[in-house]
C-alpha positions as CSV (number, residue, x, y, z in Angstrom):
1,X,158.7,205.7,226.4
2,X,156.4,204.3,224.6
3,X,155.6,200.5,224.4
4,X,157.2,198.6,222.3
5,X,156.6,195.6,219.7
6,X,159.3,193.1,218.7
7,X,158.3,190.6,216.0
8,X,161.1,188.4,214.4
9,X,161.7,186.2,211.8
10,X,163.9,183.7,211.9
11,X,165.3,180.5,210.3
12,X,168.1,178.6,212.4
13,X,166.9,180.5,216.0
14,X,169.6,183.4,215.5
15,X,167.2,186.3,214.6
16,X,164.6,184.6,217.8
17,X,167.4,184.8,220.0
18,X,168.3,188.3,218.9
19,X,164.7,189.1,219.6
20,X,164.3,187.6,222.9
21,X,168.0,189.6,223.8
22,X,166.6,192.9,223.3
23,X,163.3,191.9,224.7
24,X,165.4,191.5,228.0
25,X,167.5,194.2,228.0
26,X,164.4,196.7,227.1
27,X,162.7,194.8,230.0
28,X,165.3,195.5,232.1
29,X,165.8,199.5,231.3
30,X,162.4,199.8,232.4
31,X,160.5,199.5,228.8
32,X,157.3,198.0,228.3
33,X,157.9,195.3,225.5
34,X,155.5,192.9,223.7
35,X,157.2,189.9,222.0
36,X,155.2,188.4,219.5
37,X,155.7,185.3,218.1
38,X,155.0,184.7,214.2
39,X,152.3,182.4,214.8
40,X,150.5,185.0,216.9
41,X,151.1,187.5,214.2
42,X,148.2,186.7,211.4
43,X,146.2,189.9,212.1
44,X,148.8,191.6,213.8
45,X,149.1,195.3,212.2
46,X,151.5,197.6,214.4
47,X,149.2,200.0,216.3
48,X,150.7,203.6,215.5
49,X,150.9,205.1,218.8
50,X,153.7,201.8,219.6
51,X,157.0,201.5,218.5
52,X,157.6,198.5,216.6
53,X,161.1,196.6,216.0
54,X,161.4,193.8,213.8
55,X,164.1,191.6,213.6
56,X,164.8,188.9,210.7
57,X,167.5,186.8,209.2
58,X,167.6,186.3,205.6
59,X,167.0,182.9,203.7
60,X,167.3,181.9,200.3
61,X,167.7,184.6,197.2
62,X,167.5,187.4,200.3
63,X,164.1,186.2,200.9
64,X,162.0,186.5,204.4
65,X,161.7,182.9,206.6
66,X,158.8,180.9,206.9
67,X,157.6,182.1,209.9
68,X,157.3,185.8,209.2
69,X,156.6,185.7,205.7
70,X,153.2,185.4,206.2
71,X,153.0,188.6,208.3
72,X,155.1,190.3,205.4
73,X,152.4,189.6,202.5
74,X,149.2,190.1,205.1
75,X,150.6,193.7,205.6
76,X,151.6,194.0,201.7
77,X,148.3,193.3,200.8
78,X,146.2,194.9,203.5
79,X,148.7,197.8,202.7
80,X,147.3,199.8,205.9
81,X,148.4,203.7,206.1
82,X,151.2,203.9,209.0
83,X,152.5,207.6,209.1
84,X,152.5,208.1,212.4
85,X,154.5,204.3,213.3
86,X,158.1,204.7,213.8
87,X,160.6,201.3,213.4
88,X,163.2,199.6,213.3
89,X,165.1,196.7,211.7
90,X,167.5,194.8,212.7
91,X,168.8,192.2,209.7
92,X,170.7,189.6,210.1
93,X,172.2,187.7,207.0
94,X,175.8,186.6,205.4
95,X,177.9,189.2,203.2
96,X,179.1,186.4,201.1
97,X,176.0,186.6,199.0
98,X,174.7,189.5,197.0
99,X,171.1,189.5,198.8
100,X,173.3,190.1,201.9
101,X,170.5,191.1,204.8
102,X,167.6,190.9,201.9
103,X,164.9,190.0,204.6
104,X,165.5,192.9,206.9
105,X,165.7,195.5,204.1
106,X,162.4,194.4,202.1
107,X,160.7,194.8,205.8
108,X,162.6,198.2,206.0
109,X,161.4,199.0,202.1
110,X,157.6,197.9,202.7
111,X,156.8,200.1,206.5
112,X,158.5,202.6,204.4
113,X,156.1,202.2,201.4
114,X,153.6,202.1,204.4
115,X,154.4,205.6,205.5
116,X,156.0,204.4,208.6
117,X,158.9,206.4,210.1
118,X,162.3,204.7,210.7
119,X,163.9,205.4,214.2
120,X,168.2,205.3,213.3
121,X,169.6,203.4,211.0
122,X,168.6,199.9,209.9
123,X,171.4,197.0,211.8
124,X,173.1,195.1,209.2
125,X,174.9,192.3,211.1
126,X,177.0,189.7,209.1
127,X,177.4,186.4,209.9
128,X,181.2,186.6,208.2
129,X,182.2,189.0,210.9
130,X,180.2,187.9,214.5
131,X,179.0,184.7,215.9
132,X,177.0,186.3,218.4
133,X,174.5,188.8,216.8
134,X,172.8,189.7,219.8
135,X,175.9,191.4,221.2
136,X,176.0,193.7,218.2
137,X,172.1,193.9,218.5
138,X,172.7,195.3,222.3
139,X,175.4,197.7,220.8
140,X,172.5,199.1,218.3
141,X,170.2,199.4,221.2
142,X,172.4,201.5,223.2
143,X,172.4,204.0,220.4
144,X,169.1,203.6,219.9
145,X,166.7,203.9,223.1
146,X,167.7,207.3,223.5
147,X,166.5,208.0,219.3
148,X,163.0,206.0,220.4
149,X,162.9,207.9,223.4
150,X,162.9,211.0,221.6
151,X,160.5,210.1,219.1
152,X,158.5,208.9,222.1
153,X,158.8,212.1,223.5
154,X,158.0,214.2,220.4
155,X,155.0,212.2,219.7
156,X,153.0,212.4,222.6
């Protein structure tokens, strides 16, 4: 499979600990899995021949947190042409409000805009219904490291 790059936004640590979860368990089923942390993500544009999974909880009016909303504009504005990058997102938020998981889908809406290629569906995980994201995150990843795997496959 090809390697793969986690970046994560988070607020509270949730999203981070999600993140660092799935940076395990990928670890563990014999992936090779760079976890970058936002500060180490200034220049950071996913290299197309990696897989790339982001993970981010939601703040405010279903806006991005601090420490991964600088990555989100750098890529917006250097708007780099992605059509051979596949993703995913995981989002974390709380259903309560109507910009329920607004950080993870306006990541999913701009690497789509970028001609990136989703791999599976984007992970909506409410905070109303699970106190321990990462279990539902590990759930997701069952399903899909045999999708990625695929794609890995497919694309050389």
């Amino acid at each position: 499979m090809k390697k793969i790059n986690i970046v994560f936004g988070s607020v509270y640590g949730s999203a981070q600990y999600v993140a660092e979860t799935l940076d395990t368990a990928l670890n563990d089923a014999g992936c090779q899995v760079q976890l970058w942390q936002p500060e180490h993500l200034s220049d950071f544009v996913p290299p197309e021949d990696e897989l790339l999974l982001v993970v981010t909880s939601t703040t405010g009016d279903g806006d991005l947190p601090d420490n991964i909303a600088p990555w989100f504009i750098m890529m917006k504005d250097r708007a780099p042409y992605l059509p051979e990058l596949h993703y995913a997102v995981i989002g974390l938020g709380d259903s309560s409000y109507d910009t329920f998981c607004g950080g993870g889908k306006q990541i999913d809406a701009l690497l789509s805009e970028l001609g990136a290629k989703r791999v599976g569906e984007r992970l909506d995980i409410d905070a109303c219904e699970t106190m321990e994201p990462e279990t539902e995150a590990l759930q997701w990843l069952k399903k899909w490291l045999p999708l990625a795997d695929s794609v890995s496959q497919q694309i050389g």
